[in-house]
C-alpha positions in Angstrom: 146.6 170.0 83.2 146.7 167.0 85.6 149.6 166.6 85.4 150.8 170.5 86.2 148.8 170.4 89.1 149.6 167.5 90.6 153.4 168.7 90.5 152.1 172.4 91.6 151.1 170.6 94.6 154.2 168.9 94.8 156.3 171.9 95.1 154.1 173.6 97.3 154.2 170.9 99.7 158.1 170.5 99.5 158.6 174.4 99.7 156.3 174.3 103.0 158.2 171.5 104.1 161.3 173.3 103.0 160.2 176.4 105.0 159.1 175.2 108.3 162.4 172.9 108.7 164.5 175.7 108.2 163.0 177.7 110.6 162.9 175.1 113.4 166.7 174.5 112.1 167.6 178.0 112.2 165.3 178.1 115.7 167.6 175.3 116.9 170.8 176.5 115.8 170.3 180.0 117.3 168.9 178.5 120.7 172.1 175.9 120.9 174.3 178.9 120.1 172.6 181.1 122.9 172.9 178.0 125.3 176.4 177.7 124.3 177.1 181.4 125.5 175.2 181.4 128.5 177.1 178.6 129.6 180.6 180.2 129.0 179.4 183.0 130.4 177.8 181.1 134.0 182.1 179.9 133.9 183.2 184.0 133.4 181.5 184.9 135.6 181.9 182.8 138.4 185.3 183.0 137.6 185.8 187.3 137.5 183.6 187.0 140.8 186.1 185.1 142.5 189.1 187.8 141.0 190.0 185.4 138.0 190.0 181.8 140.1 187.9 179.2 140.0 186.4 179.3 143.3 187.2 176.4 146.0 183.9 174.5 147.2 185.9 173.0 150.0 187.0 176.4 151.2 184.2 178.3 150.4 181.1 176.9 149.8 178.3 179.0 148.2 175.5 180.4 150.9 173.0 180.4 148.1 172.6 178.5 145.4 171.6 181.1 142.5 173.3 183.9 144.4 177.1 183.6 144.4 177.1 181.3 141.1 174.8 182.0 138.2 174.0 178.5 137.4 173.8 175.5 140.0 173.4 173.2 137.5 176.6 174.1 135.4 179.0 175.1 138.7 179.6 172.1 140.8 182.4 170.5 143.2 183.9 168.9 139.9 183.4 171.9 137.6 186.8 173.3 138.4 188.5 170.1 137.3 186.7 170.1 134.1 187.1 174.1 133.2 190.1 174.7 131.0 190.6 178.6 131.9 193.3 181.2 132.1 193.3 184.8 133.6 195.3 188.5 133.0 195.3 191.2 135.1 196.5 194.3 133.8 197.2 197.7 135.6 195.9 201.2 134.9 197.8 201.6 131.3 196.3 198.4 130.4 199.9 196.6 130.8 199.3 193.1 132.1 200.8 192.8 135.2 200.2 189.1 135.9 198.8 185.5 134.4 197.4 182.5 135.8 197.8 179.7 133.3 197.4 177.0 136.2 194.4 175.8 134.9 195.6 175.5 130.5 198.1 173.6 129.0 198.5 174.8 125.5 198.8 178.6 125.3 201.7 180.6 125.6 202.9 184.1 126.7 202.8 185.1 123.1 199.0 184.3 122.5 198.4 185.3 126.1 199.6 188.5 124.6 197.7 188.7 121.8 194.4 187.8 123.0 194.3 190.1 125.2 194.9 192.7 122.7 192.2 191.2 120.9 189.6 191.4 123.6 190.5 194.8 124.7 190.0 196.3 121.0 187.0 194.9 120.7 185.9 197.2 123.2 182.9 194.4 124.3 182.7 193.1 127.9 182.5 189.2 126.2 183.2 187.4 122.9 184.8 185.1 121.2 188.9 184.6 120.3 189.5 181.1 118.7 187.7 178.8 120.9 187.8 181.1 124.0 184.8 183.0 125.9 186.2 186.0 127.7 185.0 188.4 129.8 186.9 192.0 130.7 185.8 192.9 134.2 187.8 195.4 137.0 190.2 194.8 139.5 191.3 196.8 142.2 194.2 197.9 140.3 193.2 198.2 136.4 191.6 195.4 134.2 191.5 192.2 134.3 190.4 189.4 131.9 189.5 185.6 132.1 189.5 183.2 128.8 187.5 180.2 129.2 188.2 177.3 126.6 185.0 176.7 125.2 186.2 174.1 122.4 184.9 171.2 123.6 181.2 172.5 124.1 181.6 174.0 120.9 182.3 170.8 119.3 179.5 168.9 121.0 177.1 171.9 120.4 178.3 171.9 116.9 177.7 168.0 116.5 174.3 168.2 117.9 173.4 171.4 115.0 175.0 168.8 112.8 172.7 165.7 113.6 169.6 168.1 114.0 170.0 169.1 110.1 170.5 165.5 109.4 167.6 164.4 110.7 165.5 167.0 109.4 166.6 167.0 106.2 165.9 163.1 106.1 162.2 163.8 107.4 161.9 166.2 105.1 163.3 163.8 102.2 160.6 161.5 103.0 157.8 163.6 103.7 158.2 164.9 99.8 158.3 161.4 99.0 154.9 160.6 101.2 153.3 164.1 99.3 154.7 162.4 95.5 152.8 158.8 96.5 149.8 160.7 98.0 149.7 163.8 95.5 148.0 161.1 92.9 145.3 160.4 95.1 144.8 164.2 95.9 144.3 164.9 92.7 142.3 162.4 91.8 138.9 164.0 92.3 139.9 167.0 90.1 141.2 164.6 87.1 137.4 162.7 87.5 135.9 165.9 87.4 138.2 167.3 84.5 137.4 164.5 82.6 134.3 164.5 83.1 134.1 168.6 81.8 136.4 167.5 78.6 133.1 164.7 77.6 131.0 167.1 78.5 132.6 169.9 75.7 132.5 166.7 73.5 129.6 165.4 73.6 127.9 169.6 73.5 129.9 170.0 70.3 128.3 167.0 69.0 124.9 167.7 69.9 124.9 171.2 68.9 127.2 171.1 65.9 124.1 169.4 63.7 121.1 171.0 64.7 123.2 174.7 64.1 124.3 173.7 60.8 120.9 172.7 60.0 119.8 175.7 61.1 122.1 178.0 59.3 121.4 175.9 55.8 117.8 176.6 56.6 118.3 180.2 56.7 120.3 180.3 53.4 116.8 178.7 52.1 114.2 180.8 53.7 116.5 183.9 52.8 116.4 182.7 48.9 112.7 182.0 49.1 111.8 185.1 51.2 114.4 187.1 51.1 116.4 189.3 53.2 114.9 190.5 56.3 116.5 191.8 59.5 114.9 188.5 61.6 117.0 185.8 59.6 120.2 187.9 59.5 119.6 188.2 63.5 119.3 184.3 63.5 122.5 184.1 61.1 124.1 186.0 63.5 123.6 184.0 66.6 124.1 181.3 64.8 127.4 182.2 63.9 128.1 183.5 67.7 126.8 179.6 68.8 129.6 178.6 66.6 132.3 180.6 67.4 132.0 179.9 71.4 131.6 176.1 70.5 134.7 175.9 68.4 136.5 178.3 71.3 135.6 175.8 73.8 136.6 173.0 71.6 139.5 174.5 71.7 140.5 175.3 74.9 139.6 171.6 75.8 142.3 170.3 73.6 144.4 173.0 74.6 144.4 171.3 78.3 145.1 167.9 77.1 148.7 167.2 78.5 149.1 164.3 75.3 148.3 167.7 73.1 152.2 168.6 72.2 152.6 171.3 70.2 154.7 171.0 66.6 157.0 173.3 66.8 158.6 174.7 63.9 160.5 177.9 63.1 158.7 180.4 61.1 158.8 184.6 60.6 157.1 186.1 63.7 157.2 189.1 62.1 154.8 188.5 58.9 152.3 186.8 61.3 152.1 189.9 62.8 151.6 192.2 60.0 149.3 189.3 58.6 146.9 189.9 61.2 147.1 193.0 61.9 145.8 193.9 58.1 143.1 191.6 58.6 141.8 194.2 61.8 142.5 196.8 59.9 139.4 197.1 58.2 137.6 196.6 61.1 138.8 199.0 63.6 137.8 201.3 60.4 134.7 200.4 60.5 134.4 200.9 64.6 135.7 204.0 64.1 139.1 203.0 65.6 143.0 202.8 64.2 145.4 200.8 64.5 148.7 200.8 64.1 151.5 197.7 64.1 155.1 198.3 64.5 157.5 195.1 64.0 160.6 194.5 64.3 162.3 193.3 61.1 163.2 189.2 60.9 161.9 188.2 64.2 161.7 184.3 64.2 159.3 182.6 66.1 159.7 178.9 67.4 156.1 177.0 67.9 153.0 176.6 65.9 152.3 179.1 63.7 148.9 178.6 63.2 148.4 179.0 67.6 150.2 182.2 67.6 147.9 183.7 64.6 145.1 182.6 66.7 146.8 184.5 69.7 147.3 187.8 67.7 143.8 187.3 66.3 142.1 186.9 70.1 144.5 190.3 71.1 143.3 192.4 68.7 139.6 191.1 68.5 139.7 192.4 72.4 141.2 195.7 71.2 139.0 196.2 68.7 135.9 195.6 71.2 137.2 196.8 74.2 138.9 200.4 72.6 137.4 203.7 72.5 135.3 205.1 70.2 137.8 207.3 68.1 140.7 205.4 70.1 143.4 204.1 69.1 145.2 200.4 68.9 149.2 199.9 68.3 150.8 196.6 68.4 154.8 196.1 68.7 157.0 193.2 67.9 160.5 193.6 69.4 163.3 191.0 70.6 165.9 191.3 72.9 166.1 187.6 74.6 162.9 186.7 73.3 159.9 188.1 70.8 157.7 190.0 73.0 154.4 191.4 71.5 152.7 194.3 73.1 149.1 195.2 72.2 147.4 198.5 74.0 144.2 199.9 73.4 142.6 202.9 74.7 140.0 202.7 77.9 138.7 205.2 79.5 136.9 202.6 82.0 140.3 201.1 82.7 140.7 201.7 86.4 137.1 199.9 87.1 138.7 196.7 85.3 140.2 193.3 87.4 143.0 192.8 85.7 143.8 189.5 87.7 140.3 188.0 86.6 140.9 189.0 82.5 142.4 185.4 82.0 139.6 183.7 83.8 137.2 181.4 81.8 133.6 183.6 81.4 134.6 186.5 83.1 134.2 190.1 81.1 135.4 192.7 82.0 132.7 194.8 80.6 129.6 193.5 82.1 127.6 196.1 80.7 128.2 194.7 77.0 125.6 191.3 77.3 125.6 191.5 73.6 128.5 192.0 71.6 130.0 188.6 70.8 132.1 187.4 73.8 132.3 184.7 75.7 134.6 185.6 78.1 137.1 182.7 77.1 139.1 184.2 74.4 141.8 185.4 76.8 141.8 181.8 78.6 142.4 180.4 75.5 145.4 183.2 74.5 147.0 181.9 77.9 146.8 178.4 77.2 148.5 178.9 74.1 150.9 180.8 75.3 151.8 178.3 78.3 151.9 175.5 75.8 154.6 177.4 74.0 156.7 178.1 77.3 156.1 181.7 77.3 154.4 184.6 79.8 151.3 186.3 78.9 150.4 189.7 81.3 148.1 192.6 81.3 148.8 195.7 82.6 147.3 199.3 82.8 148.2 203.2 82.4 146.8 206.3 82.3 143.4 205.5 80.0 145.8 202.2 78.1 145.5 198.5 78.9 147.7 196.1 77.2 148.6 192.9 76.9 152.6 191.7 77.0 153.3 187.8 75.4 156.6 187.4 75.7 157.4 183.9 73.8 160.5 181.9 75.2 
């Protein structure tokens, strides 16, 4: 059980961890993307503004920084030597009319051509056409469009996504590392405290184990001297209830024990099934109840055999005190993947029940019923067992029915 939880904690830690990094990854990669356009765009623009040149500061200088050019910080005296850029103009029919390849080297009339096709089917005033930002924008005599090489900020904007997912990932990596050194000392607490619940069981089932048997072998003698009277069967009875939850909690103690491996073995799923089933039988009789048990032929179960009797046995034992009087009980065996064993009851008082507490320890769902022989840890034990064979255990509701679904992988 330790164990389990100190790797529970483990994952949820690293999926946290996992979580938040990718969203400040993602948060970076989007904001360096939207950087990246912006910037191309501050070039466009300045660009189209100046009808597809690169504007002269010498000539022309700006009146206004902010005004004429977008950025200040991005256009400067030296930007135009550094901006790799070329610009069409096209007339009315959208036939270009003229190029300016002054400023690029390593395009041709050919992809001049196509590009332009490519940015005026788009239909979008910008984009991006193999490592160029464009922008359409009008002229005095049609279209026109600029292309701004934007390879060289897309490699460095690239390289710094690049070395941001690095350097996550590598805090991440030891982060989950810290959490698996530190995840013993968190859980250290719980173990003392676990153990010290396990001695506790221990030691009760010693102490109470001898003064119940003495007490039941001291009935047998009054009742032979006396005989039978309603006050020593009442003490029998409780007795045998003190018993019961004793042995249950015995149980479930050993059940947590992470040294407690399980002998598994194959055996026929389907006779356990209809073995105790019969035994109920007579029971639900007697309660006024029926049951019925439906199983599929030759179903093989994988685990130990006498667990999953003990399984079937706490199922039905809720059935039986949990149906309707004049209700009815049907259990199914089936496999498909894996055995899966249904058993549903009737309950008219289903809707009032929380189905996410039925597998805690000492809960009842009924809390009208102080005095009918449960505990309230006969489902946690059915879950242990089933968790210690690798399987799911689940309860669910309809109409006036709750069941129970094991499905045993």
């Amino acid at each position: 059980m330790i164990y389990n939880l100190r790797k529970k904690f483990i994952k949820i830690s690293a999926l946290s961890i996992l979580i938040v990094f990718s969203v400040i990854f993602a948060g970076i990669a989007v904001t360096n993307r939207i950087q990246l356009n912006n910037t191309m765009d501050t070039l466009a623009d300045v660009i189209a503004e100046n009808g597809g040149h690169f504007p002269d500061f010498a000539r022309q200088p700006p009146q206004r920084p902010g005004k004429d050019f977008p950025d200040r910080g991005i256009i400067t005296e030296e930007t135009r030597f550094s901006t790799r850029f070329f610009t069409v103009w096209l007339d009315s029919n959208y036939i270009i009319t003229q190029f300016n390849t002054d400023f690029i080297f390593s395009v041709d009339k050919e992809q001049i051509a196509d590009y332009t096709e490519k940015a005026l089917n788009s239909h979008k005033e910008r984009g991006w056409i193999e490592g160029y930002r464009y922008k359409v924008f009008n002229h005095s005599e049609g279209k026109a469009v600029v292309f701004v090489n934007g390879e060289m900020n897309s490699t460095v904007s690239n390289r710094f996504v690049i070395l941001s997912f690095v350097v996550l990932a590598c805090s991440g990596f030891i982060l989950i590392l810290i959490f698996i050194i530190l995840s013993k000392r968190v859980v250290k607490p719980i173990a003392e405290s676990y153990e010290k619940q396990k001695q506790f069981i221990t030691d009760a089932n010693h102490e109470l184990k001898t003064p119940l048997t003495l007490i039941m072998s001291n009935v047998d003698i009054v009742e032979e001297e006396l005989g039978k009277s309603e006050w020593l069967d009442d003490i029998r009875s409780e007795g045998q209830r003190m018993t019961k939850l004793i042995n249950r909690l015995v149980s479930l103690s050993r059940m947590d024990e992470e040294q407690n491996v399980l002998q598994k073995e194959n055996f026929d799923l389907t006779n356990v099934v209809y073995d105790v089933a019969s035994e109920f039988v007579q029971l639900a009789c007697e309660n006024n109840k029926i049951l019925y048990c439906l199983a599929q032929p030759d179903v093989a179960g994988k685990g130990d055999e006498a667990h999953i009797r003990q399984l079937m046995s706490i199922l039905l034992d809720n059935a039986v005190k949990y149906c309707d009087t004049d209700g009815e009980i049907h259990i199914d065996l089936t496999e498909k993947r894996h055995p899966v064993i249904t058993v549903e009851n009737t309950y008219t008082d289903v809707d009032n029940i929380e189905l996410d507490k039925l597998f805690d320890r000492f809960y009842r769902a009924d809390k009208a019923r102080t005095y009918d022989g449960s505990f309230g840890i006969g489902l946690s034990l059915a879950k242990e067992i089933v968790n210690k064979h690798g399987g799911e255990i689940s309860v669910y509701k309809k109409d006036k029915i709750i069941g129970f679904k094991v499905e045993l992988k």
